[in-house]
Structure formats: structure tokens, C-alpha cells
C-alpha positions in Angstrom: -8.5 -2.9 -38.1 -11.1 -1.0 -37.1 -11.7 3.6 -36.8 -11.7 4.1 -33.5 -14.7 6.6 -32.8 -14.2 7.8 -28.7 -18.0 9.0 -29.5 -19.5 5.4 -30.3 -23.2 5.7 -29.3 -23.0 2.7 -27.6 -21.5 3.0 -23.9 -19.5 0.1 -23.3 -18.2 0.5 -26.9 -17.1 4.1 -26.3 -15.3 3.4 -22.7 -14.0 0.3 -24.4 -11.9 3.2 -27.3 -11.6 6.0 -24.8 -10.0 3.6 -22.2 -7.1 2.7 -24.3 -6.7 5.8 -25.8 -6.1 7.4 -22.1 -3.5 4.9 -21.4 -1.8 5.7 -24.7 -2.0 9.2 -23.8 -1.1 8.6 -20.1 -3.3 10.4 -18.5 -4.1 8.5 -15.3 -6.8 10.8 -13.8 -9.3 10.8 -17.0 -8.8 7.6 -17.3 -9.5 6.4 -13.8 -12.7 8.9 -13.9 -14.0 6.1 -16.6 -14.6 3.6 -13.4 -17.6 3.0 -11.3 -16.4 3.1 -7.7 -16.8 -0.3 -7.7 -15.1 -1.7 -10.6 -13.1 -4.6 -11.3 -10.0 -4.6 -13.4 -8.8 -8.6 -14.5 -6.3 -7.7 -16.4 -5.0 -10.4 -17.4 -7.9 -13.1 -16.1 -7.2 -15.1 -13.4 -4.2 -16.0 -11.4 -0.9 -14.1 -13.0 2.1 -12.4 -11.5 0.0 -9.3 -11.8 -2.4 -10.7 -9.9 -1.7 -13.5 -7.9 -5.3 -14.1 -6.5 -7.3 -14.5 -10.0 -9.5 -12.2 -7.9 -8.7 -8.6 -9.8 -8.2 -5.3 -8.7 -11.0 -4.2 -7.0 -12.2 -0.5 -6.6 -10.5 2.8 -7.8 -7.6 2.7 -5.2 -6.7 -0.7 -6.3 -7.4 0.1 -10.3 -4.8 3.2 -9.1 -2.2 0.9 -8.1 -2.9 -1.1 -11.0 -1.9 1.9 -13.1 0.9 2.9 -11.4 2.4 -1.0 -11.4 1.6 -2.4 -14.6 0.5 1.0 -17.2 2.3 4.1 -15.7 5.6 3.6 -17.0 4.6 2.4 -20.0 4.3 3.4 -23.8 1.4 1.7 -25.5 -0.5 1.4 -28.4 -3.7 -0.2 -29.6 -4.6 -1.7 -32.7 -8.4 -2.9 -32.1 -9.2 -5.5 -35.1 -12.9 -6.2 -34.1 -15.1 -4.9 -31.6 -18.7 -6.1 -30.6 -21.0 -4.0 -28.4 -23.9 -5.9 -27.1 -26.0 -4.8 -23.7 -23.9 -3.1 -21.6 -20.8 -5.0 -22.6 -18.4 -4.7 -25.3 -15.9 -7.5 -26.3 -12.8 -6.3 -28.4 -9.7 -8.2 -30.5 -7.0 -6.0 -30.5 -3.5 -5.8 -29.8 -1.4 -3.9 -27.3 1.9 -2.4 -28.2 4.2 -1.5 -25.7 7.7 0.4 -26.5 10.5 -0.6 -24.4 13.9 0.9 -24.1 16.1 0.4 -26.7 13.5 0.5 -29.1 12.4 -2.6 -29.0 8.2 -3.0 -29.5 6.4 -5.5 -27.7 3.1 -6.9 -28.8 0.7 -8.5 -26.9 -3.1 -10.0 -28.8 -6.1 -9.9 -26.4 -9.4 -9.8 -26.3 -10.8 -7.5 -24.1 -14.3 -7.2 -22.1 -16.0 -4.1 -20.7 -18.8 -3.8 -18.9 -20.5 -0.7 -18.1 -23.4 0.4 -15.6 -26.5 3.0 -16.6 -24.2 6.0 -16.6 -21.7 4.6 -19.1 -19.0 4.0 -16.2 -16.7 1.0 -16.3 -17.8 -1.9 -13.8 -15.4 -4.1 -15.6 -12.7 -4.9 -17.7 -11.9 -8.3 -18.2 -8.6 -8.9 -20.3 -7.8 -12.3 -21.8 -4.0 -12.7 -22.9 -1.4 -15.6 -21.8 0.2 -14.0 -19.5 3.0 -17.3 -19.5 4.0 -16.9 -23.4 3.9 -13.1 -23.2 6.7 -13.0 -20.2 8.6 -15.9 -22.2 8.2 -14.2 -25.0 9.0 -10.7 -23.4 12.5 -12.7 -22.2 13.4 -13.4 -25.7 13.3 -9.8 -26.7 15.0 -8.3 -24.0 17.3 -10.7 -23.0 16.7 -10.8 -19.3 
């Protein structure tokens, strides 16, 4: 596990901590002020039920309604084991934690990439987790 520094010199790096750390703390408007207008959330990568075109969400409207279907209701937590800034990217292992009712906690490994233009704004995030095992696994702990 790695410190977490939301004032890592390098730009992709930083958005890449202060991203998840706006999630955790659910606020939806700083963390959609982290995107170019342009951006492109695949979250997870290609074709999945939260994206059934591979294609992503594209643009902030679209990265809004990706909030409000897939991160607004939730209560996550990030463990980032690795991170590796290079160019105006950043690749991160980590793991997402997600509470669910009952009090039942859900994890979910990934590796995460973000890319960033000059001003330090997210052009992408590109997240790579199974999104098959996670919802079989996410049936096993819930029961549904």
C-alpha cells in the first residue's frame, strides 16, 4: 500500500489520488471539475452492463450520469498498492471497497489508467476489472 499525497507533483498522479478520494467523500461537483470537457470515463473497459457499447462515457454530461448510476449511491474506499506516473498518464493497482447494506463490504482489484492534458485535467480514465466475476461474485454476497 501506498501514502496517498493529493499534492503529487506529477499531474496524472495527483488526479489519479484526488479522483478517488472525491468519490469517497462524495462530492460529485469537485470531482467532476477534475475532467476535461472532453473526457472519457471506461470504467470498466469495454463492453459491460455499465456500458453496453465498450465505447465509454463520453463528456461531462455523460461522466455525470455515470456518477449518478454507478458512484452516487455508493460508499467506497480505496486501497492503491502501486502507482506509476509516466507522461501524462498514471497507471494504479488498487482496490475499491464498497459498503453495502447490511454491512456487508465488497471488494473489487483494478488497475486503473489516467490520462491527463497540459492543465492537469482528466482526458481519461480507463478502469480494468472483470466486470463478470465481480457481479458473480457480488451475487454470492448478497444473495440476490
Amino acid at each position: 500500500m501506498i501514502k496517498i499525497d493529493l499534492n503529487a507533483p506529477h499531474p496524472a498522479q495527483r488526479a489519479s489520488f484526488v479522483s478517488p478520494q472525491m468519490v469517497k467523500e462524495k462530492n460529485k461537483a469537485a470531482w467532476l471539475a477534475l475532467f476535461a470537457e472532453n473526457a472519457v470515463i471506461q470504467d470498466p473497459v469495454g463492453p459491460s452492463p455499465l456500458d453496453p457499447t465498450g465505447k465509454g462515457h463520453q463528456g461531462k454530461e455523460a461522466i455525470s450520469r455515470f456518477w449518478d448510476m454507478v458512484i452516487g449511491d455508493g460508499n467506497f474506499d480505496f486501497t492503491i498498492h502501486q502507482s506509476y506516473p509516466c507522461g501524462d498518464e498514471c497507471a494504479n493497482v488498487w482496490i475499491g471497497t464498497n459498503a453495502l447494506p447490511g454491512g456487508i463490504r465488497f471488494e473489487t482489484p483494478m488497475v486503473t489508467i489516467y490520462k491527463v492534458d497540459a492543465a492537469g485535467k482528466i482526458l481519461s480514465l480507463r478502469a480494468f476489472w472483470d466486470s463478470e466475476k465481480v457481479a458473480a461474485d457480488l451475487k454470492k454476497v448478497t444473495g440476490a
